[in-house]
C-alpha positions, 0 to 999 in steps of 0.5 A: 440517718439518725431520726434528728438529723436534719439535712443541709446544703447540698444534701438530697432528700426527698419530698413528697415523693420526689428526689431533690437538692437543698440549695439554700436555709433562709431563715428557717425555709428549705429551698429545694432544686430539682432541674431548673426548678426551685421551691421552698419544702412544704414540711421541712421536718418531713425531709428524709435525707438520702445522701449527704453532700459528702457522699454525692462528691465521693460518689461524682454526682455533684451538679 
């Protein structure tokens, strides 16, 4: 991914060391899932993004 990228709904990043999904933008505060779990991202910035939202459906792995 190109460096300004900056993830959206759906997309996996990680944070912190851990694999999550963006669930919601609100007002600027990443909203981040993983398993039943929900939290707003620490460093928004520092998400690196893994995949997109487009390539998880391609891939089936959309939950």
């Amino acid at each position: 991914m190109a460096m300004n990228d900056v993830p959206e709904v759906g997309d996996e990043v990680e944070d912190n060391g851990r694999r999550t999904i963006v669930t919601d933008i609100h007002q600027g505060v990443y909203l981040l899932r993983c398993g039943a779990r929900v939290w707003p991202a620490s460093d928004p910035a520092g998400l690196r993004i893994i995949r997109r939202r487009a390539q998880r459906i391609a891939e089936g792995d959309f939950r």
